[in-house]
C-alpha positions as a Markdown table, in Angstrom:
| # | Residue | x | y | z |
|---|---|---|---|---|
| 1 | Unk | 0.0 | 0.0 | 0.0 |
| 2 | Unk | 1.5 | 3.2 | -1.0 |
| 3 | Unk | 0.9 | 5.4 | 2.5 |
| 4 | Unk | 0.7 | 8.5 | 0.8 |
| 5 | Unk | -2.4 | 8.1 | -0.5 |
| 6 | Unk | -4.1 | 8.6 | 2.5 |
| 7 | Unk | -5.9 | 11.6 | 3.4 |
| 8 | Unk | -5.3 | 13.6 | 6.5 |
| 9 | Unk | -8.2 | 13.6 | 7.7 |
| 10 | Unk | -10.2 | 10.8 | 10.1 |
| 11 | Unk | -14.1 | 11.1 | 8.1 |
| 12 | Unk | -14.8 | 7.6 | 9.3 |
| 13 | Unk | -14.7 | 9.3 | 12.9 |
| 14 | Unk | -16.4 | 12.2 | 11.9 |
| 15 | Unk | -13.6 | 14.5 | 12.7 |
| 16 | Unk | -14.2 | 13.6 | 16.7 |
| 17 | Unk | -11.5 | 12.5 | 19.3 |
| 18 | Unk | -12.0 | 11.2 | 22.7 |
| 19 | Unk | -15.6 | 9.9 | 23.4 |
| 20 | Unk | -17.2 | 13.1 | 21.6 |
| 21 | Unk | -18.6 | 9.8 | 19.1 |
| 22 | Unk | -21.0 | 7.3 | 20.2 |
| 23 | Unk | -20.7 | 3.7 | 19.1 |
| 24 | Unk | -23.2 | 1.7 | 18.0 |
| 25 | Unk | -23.8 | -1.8 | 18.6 |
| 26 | Unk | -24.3 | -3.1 | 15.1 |
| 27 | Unk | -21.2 | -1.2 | 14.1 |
| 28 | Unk | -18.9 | -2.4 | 16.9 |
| 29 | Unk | -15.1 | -3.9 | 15.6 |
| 30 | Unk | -14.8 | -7.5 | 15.5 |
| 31 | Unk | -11.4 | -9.3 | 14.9 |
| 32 | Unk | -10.0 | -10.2 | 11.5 |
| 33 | Unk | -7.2 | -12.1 | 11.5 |
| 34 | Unk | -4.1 | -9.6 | 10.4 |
| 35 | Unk | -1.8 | -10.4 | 7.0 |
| 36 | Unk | 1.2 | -12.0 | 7.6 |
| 37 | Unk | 3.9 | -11.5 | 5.2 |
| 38 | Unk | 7.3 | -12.9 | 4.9 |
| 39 | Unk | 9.5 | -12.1 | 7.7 |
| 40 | Unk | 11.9 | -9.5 | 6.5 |
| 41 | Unk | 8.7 | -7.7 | 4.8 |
| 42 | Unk | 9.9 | -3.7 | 5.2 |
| 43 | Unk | 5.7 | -3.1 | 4.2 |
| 44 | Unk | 2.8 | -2.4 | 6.0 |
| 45 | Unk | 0.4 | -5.4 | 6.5 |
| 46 | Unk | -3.8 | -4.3 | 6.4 |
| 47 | Unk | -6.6 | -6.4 | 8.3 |
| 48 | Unk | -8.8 | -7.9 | 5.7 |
| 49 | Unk | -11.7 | -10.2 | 6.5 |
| 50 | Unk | -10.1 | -12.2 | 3.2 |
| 51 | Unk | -6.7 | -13.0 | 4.9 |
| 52 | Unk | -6.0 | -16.7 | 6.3 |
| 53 | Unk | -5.5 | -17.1 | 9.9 |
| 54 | Unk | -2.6 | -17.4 | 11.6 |
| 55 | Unk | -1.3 | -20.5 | 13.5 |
| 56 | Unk | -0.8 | -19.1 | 16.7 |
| 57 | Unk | -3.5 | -18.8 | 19.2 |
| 58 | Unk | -4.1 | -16.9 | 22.2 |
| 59 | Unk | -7.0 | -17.8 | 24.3 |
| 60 | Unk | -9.7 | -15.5 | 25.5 |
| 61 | Unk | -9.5 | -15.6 | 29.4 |
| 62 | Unk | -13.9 | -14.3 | 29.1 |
| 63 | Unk | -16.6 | -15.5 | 27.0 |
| 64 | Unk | -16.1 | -13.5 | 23.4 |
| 65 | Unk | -19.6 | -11.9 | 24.2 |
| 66 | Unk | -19.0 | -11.0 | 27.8 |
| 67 | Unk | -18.2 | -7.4 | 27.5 |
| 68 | Unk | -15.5 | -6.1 | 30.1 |
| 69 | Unk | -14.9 | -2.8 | 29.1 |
| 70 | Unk | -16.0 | 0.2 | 31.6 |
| 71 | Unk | -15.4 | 3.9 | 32.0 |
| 72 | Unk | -11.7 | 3.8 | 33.6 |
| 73 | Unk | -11.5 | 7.0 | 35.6 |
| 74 | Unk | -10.3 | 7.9 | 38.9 |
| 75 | Unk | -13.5 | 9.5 | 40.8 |
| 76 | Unk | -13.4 | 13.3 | 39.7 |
| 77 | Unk | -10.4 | 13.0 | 37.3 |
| 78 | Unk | -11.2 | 13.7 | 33.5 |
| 79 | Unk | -10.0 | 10.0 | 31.9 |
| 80 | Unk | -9.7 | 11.4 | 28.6 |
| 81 | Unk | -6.9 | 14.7 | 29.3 |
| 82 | Unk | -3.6 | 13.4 | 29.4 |
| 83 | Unk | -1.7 | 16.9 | 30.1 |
| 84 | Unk | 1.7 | 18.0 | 29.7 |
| 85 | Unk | 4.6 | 18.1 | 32.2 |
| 86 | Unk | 3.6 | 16.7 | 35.7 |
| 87 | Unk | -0.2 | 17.8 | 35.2 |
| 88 | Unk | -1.1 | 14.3 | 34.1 |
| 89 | Unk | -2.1 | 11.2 | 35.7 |
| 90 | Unk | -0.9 | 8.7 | 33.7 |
| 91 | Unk | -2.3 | 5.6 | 36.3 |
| 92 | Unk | -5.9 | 5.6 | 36.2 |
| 93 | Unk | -7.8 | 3.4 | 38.3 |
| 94 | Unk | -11.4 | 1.6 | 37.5 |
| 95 | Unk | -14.2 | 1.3 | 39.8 |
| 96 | Unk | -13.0 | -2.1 | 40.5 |
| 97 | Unk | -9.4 | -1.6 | 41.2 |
| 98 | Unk | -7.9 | -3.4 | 44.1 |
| 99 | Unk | -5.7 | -0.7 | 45.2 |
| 100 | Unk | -7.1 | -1.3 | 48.5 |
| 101 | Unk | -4.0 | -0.6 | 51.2 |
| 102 | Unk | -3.4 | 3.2 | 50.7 |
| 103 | Unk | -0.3 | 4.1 | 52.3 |
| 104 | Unk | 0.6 | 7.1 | 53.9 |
| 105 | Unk | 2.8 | 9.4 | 51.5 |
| 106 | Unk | 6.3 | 9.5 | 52.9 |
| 107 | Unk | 7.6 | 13.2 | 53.6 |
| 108 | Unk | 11.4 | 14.2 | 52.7 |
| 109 | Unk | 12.5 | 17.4 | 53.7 |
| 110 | Unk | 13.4 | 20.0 | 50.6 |
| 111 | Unk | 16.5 | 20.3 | 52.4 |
| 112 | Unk | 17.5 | 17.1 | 51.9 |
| 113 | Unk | 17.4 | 16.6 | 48.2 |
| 114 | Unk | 20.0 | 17.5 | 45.8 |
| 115 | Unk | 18.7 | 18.3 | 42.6 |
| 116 | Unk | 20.9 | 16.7 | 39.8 |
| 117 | Unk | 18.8 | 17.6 | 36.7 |
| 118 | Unk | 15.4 | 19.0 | 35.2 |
| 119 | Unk | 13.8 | 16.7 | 33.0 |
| 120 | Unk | 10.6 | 19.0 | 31.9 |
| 121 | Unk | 9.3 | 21.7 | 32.4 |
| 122 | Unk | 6.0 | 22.9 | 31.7 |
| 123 | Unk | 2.6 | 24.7 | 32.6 |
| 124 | Unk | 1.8 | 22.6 | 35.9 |
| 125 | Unk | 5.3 | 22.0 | 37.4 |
| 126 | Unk | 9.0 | 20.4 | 36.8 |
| 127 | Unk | 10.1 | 16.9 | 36.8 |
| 128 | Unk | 13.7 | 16.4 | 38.3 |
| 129 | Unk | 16.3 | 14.1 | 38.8 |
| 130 | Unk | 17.6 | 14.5 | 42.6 |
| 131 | Unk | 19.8 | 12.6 | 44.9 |
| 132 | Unk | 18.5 | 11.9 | 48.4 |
| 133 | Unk | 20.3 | 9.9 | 51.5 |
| 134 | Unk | 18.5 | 6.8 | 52.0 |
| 135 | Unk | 18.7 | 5.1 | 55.3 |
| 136 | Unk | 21.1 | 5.5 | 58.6 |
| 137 | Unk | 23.7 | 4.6 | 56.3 |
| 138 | Unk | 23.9 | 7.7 | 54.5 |
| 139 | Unk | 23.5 | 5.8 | 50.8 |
| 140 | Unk | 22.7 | 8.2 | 48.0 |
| 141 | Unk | 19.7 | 7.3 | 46.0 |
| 142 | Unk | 18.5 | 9.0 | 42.3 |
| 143 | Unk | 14.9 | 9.6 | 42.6 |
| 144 | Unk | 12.1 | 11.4 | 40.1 |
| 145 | Unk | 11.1 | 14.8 | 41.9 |
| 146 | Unk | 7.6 | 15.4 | 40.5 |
| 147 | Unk | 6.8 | 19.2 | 41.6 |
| 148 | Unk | 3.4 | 21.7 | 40.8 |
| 149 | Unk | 3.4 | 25.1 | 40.3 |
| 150 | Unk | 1.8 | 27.4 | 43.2 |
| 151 | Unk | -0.9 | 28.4 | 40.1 |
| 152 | Unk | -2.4 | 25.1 | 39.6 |
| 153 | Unk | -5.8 | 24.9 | 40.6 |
| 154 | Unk | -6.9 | 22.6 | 43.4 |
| 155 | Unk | -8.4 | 20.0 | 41.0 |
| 156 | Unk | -5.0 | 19.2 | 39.5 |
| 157 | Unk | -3.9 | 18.9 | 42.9 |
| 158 | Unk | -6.3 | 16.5 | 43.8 |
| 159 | Unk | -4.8 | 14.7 | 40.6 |
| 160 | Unk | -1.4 | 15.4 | 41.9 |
| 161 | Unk | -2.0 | 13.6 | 45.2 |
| 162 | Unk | -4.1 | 10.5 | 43.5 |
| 163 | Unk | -1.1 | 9.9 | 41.6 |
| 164 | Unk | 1.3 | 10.1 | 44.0 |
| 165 | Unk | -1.4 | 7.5 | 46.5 |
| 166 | Unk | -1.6 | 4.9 | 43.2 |
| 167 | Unk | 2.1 | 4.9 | 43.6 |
| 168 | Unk | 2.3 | 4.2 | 47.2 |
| 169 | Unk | 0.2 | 1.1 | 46.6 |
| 170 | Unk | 2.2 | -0.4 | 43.7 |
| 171 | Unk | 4.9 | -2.8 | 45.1 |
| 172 | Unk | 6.5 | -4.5 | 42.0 |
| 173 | Unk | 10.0 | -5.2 | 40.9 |
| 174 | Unk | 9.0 | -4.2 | 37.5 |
| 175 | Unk | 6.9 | -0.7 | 38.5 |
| 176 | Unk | 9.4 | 2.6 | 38.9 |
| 177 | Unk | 7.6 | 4.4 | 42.1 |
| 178 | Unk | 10.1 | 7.4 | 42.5 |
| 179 | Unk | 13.7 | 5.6 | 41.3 |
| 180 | Unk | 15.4 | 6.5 | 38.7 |
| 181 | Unk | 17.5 | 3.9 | 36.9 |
| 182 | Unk | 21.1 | 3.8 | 35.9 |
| 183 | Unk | 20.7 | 3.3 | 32.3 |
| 184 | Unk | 17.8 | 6.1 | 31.6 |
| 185 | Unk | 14.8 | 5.4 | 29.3 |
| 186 | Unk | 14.6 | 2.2 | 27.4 |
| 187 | Unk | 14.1 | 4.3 | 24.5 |
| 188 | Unk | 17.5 | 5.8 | 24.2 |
| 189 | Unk | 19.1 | 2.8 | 25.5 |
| 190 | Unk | 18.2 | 0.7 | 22.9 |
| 191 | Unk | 19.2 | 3.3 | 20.2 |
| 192 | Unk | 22.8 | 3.0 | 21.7 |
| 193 | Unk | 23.0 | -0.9 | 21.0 |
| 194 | Unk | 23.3 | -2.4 | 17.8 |
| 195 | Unk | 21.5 | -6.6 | 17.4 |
| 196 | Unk | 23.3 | -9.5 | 17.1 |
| 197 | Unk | 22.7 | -12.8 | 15.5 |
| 198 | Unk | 21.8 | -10.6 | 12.2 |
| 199 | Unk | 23.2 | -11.1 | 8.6 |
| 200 | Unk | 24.9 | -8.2 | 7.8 |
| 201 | Unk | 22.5 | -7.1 | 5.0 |
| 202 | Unk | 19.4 | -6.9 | 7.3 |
| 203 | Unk | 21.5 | -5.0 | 10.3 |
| 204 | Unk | 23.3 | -2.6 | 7.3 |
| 205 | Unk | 19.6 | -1.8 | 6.2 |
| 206 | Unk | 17.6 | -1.7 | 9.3 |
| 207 | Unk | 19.7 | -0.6 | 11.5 |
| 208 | Unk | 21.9 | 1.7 | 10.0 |
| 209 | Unk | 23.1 | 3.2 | 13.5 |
| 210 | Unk | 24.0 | -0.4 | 15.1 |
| 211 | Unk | 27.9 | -0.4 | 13.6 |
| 212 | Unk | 29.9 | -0.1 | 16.4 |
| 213 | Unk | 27.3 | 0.0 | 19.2 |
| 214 | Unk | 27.3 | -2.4 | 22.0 |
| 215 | Unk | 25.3 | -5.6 | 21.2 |
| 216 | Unk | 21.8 | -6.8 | 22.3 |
| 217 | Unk | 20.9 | -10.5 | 21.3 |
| 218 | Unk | 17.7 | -11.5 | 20.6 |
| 219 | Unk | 17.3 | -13.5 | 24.1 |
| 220 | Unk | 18.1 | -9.8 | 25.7 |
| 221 | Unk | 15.5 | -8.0 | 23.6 |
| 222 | Unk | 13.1 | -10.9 | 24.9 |
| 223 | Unk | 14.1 | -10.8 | 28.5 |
| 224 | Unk | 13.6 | -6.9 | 28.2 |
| 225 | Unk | 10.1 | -7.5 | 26.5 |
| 226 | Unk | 8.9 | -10.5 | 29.1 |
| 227 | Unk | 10.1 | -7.3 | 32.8 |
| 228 | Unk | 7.8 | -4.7 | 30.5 |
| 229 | Unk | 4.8 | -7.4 | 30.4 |
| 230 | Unk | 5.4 | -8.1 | 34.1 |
| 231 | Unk | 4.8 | -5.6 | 35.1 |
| 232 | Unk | 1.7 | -4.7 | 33.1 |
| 233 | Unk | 0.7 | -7.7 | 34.3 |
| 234 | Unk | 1.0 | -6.7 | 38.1 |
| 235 | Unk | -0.8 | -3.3 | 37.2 |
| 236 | Unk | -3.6 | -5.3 | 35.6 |
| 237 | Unk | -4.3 | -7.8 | 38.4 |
| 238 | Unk | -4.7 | -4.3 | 40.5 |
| 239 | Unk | -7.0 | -2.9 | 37.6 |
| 240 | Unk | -5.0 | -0.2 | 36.8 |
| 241 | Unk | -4.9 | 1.9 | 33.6 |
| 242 | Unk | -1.0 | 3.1 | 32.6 |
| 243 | Unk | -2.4 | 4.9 | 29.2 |
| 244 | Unk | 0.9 | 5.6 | 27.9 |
| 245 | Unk | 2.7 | 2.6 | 27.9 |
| 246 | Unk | 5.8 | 2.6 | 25.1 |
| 247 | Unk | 9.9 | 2.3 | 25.5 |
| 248 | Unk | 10.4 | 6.2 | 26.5 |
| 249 | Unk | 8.4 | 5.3 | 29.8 |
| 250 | Unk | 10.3 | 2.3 | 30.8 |
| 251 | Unk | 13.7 | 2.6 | 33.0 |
| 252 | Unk | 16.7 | 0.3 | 32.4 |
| 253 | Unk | 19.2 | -0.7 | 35.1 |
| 254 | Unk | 22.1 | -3.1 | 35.7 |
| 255 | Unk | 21.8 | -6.3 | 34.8 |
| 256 | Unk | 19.1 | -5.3 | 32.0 |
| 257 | Unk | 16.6 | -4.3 | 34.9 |
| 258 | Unk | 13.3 | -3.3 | 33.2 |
| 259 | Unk | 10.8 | -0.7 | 35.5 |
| 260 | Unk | 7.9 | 0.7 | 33.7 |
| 261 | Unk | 7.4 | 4.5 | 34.4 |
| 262 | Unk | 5.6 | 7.5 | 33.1 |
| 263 | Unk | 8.6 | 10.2 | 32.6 |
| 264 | Unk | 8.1 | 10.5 | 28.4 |
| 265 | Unk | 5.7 | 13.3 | 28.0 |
| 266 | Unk | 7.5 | 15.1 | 30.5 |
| 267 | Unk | 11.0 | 15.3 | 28.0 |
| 268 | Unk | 10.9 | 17.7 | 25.5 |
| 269 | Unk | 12.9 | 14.8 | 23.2 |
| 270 | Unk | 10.0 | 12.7 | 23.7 |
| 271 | Unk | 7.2 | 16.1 | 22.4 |
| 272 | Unk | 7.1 | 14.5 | 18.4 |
| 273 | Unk | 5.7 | 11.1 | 19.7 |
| 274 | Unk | 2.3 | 13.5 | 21.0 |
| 275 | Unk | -0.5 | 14.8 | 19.1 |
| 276 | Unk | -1.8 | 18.0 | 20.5 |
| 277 | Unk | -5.0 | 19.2 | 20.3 |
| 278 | Unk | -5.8 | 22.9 | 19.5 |
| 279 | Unk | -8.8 | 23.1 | 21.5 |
| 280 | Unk | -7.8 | 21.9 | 25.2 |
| 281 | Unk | -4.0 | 21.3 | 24.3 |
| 282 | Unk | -4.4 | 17.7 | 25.6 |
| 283 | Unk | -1.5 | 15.7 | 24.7 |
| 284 | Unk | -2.2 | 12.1 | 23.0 |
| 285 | Unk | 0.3 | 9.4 | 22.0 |
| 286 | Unk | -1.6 | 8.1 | 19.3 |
| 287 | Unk | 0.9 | 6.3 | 17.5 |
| 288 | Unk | 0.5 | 3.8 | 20.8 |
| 289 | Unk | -3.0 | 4.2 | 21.5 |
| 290 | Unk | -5.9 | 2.1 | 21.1 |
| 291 | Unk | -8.6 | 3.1 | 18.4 |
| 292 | Unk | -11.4 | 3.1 | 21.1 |
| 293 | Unk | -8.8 | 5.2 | 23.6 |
| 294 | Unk | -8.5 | 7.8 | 20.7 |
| 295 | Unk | -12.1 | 7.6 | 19.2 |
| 296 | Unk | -14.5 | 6.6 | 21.9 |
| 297 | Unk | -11.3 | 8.3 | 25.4 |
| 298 | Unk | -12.1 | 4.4 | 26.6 |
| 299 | Unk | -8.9 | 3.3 | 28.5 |
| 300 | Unk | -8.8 | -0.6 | 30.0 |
| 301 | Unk | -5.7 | -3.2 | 30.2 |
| 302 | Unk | -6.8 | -4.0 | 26.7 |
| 303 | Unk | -6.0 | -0.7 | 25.5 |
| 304 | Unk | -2.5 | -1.0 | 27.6 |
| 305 | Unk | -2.3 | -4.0 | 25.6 |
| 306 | Unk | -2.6 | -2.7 | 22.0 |
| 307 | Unk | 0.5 | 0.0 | 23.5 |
| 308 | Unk | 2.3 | -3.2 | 24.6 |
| 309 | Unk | 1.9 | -4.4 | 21.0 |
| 310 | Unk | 3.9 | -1.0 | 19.8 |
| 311 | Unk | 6.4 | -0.9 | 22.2 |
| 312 | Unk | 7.4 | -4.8 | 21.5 |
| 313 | Unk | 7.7 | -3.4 | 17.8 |
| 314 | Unk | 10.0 | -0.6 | 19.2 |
| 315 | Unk | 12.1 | -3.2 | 21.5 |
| 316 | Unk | 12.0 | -5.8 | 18.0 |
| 317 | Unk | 13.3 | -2.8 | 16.1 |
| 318 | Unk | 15.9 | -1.1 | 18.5 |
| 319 | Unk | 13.9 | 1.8 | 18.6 |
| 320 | Unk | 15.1 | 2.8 | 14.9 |
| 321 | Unk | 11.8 | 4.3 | 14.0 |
| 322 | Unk | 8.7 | 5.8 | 15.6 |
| 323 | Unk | 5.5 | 4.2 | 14.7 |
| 324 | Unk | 3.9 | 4.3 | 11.6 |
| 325 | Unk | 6.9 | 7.0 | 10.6 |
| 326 | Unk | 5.5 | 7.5 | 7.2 |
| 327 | Unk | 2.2 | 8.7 | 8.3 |
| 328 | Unk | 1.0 | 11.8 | 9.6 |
| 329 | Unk | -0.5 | 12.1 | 13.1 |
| 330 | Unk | -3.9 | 12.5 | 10.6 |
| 331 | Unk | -3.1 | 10.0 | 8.8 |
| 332 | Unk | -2.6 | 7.3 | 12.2 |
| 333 | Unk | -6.2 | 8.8 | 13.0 |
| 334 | Unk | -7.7 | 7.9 | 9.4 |
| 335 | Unk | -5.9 | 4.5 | 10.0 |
| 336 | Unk | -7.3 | 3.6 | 13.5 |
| 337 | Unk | -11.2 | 4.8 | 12.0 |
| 338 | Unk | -10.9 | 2.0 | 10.1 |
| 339 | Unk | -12.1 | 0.1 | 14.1 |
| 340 | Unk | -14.9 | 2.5 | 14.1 |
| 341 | Unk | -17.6 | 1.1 | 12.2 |
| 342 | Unk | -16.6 | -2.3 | 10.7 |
| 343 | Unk | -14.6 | -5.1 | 11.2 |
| 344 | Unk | -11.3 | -2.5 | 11.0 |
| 345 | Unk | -10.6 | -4.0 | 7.5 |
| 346 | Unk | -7.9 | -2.1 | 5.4 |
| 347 | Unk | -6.7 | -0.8 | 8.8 |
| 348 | Unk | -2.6 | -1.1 | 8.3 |
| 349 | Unk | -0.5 | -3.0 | 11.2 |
| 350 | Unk | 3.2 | -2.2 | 12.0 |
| 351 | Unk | 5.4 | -4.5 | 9.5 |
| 352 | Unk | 7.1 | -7.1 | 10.3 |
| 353 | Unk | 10.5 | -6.6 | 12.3 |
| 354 | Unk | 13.5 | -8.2 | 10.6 |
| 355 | Unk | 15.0 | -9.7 | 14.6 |
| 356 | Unk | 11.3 | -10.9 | 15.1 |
| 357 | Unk | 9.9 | -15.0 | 14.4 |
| 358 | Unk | 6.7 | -15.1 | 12.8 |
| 359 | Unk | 5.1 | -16.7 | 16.0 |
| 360 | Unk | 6.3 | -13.0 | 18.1 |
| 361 | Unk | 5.0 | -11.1 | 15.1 |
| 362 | Unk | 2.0 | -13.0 | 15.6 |
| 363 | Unk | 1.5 | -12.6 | 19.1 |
| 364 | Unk | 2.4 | -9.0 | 18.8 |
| 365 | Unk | -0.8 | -8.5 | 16.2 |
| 366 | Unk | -3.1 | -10.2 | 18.5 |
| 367 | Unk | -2.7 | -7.4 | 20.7 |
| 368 | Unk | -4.0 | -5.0 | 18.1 |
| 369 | Unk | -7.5 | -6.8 | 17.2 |
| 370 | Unk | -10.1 | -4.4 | 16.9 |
| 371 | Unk | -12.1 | -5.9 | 19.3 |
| 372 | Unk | -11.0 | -5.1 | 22.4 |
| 373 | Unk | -11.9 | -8.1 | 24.4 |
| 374 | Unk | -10.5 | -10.4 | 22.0 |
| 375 | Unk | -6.6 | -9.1 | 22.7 |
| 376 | Unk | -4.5 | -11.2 | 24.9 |
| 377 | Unk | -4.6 | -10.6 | 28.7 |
| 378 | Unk | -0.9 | -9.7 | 30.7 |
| 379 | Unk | -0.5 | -12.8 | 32.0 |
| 380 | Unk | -0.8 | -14.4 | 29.1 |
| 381 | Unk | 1.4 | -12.2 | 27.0 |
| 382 | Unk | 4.2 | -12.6 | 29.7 |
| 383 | Unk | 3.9 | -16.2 | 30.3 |
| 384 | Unk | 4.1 | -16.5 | 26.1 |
| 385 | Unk | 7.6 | -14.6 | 26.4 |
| 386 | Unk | 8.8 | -16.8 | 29.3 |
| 387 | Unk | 8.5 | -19.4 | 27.5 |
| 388 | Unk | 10.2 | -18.1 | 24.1 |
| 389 | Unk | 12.9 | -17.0 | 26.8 |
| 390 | Unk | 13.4 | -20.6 | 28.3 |
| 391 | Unk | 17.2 | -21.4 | 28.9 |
| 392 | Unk | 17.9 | -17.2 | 28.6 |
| 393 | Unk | 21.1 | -16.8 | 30.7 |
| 394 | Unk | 22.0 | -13.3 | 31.1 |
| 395 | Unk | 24.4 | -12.3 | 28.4 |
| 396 | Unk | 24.9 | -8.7 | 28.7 |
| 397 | Unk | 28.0 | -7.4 | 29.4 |
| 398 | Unk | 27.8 | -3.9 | 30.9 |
């Protein structure tokens, strides 16, 4: 499909974002099975109600007519306005979340952090690195310093503190709370490595900057893949909503240590990846989102699945490319309305990556069905990558 023959606009949506649309029944998205092309295929793949299925199967853990999907707001938070620098709240909680034991916020005196560096700026406050003493022993630890502005109005704040009380709760090896880890963003880290195990044609033209770069092997990229599912799949056993899931918000430390955070919008590096909107200046990643997040502002664990779906295409691809590079932000929305009414035929998939087996490419599509309840769950997704990572010993030399 030539990609420049599609319009910038998003008619099948009727020019509306963000649950200004209502859905009908009759027109609701059911799953074709996506194309699957040959595995170093540079070009796009479309879903098409004509196209075999694949061979690999993922099981539905509900009933394929049980719906499951449900406003996902925290009580008096807007669920659709992802803001800019430190005004958002990228967790969300639904009704049914079982964030139960709210811990009190631990206070640290302003006097005792040193601030190393700003990472954004921006109409509600600063994010910064800082160095704080930890413990009687006097150990310095890097932490994320998340501040608001004195002008903010008391309903951000309330947003503010829900954030900060979601965090409190979350206890998982694979969740970033306040650390900040050695190796930055997964993003960036990835764009300093170079693959291994590749013929030298396939590395010279995919990834043009991998020459001299450290390597990763494929078993690496895996390992890194299976931490970032983890710990989706800890947030979705509490019913929590990330909403911006994709390799600028994940940390890397030693020993390949994967924790999922939320510090991308806040980078001015990371602006390109959002699509403003003129009329509220809401901030949307749509090049990771979920057609019913963008069309319908619906967030769920399936929608953080479709993200996961991207940002396994990023980790397959070293981070060479942004999504869907040689479309316009229009031009993703026109795509995605191809889930509005319909069976999301002619709506085009990421390619294929050349580091990635047809049975991960496969995997990877099923978590960008249409319908929303026929994606793989978390703990499905990560217990597939444990098993393609089976007899992984840690090969990466720091």
């Amino acid at each position: 499909m030539n990609l420049s023959q599609l319009s910038n606009s998003y008619s099948r949506a009727k020019g509306n974002l963000y649950g200004h649309v209502a859905m009908d029944e009759e027109g609701a998205a059911m799953y074709q099975e996506p194309y699957k092309g040959p595995i170093h295929n540079p070009g796009y793949h479309t879903l098409g109600p004509a196209i075999p299925p694949s061979d690999t199967t993922f099981k539905c853990p509900l009933p394929l007519d049980t719906d499951d999907s449900v406003d996902y707001a925290v009580p008096g938070m807007n669920a659709v306005n992802i803001q800019g620098v430190t005004g958002s709240v990228i967790y969300a909680l639904t009704d049914d979340s079982e964030l139960s034991n709210v811990q009190s916020i631990p206070e640290i005196g302003r006097h005792s952090l040193r601030v190393l560096e700003t990472i954004g700026e921006g109409t509600f406050g600063t994010v910064q690195l800082c160095e704080v003493k930890n413990g009687s022993r006097g150990e310095l630890q890097t932490l994320v310093v998340k501040s608001l502005s004195a002008r903010v109005d008391d309903s951000v704040k309330e947003d503010f503190l829900q954030e900060a009380q979601v965090l409190s709760c979350i206890d998982d090896p694979n969740i970033a709370r306040l650390e900040y880890l050695e190796y930055g963003d997964l993003h960036q880290f990835l764009r300093r490595h170079g693959p291994e195990n590749t013929s030298a044609i396939v590395q010279r033209a995919a990834f043009k900057e991998g020459g001299d770069n450290p390597l990763l092997s494929y078993g690496a990229l895996v390992y890194i893949a299976s931490q970032v599912a983890s710990g989706m799949k800890h947030l979705e056993k509490l019913n929590v909503v990330h909403r911006d899931l994709a390799t600028r918000n994940c940390l890397v430390g030693r020993n390949l240590l994967i924790k999922v955070s939320d510090l991308g919008m806040s980078q001015t590096k990371y602006h390109r990846d959002y699509y403003q909107l003129k009329e509220d200046h809401t901030m949307l990643p749509v090049r990771w989102m979920a057609w019913e997040s963008i069309l319908q502002g619906r967030f769920s664990t399936k929608s953080d699945v479709w993200a996961f779906g991207v940002t396994l295409w990023e980790i397959l691809t070293m981070a060479r490319q942004q999504p869907y590079d040689e479309l316009s932000d229009d031009g993703v929305l026109e795509n995605v309305s191809h889930c509005y009414h319909g069976d999301g035929s002619g709506m085009m998939v990421l390619p294929h990556p050349p580091l990635c087996p047809r049975e991960m490419y496969d995997m990877m599509t099923a978590c960008w069905r249409p319908n929303d309840r026929q994606r793989p769950p978390f703990w499905e997704i990560h217990l597939f990558l444990q098993r393609k990572n089976l007899g992984y010993a840690l090969d990466y030399l720091e």
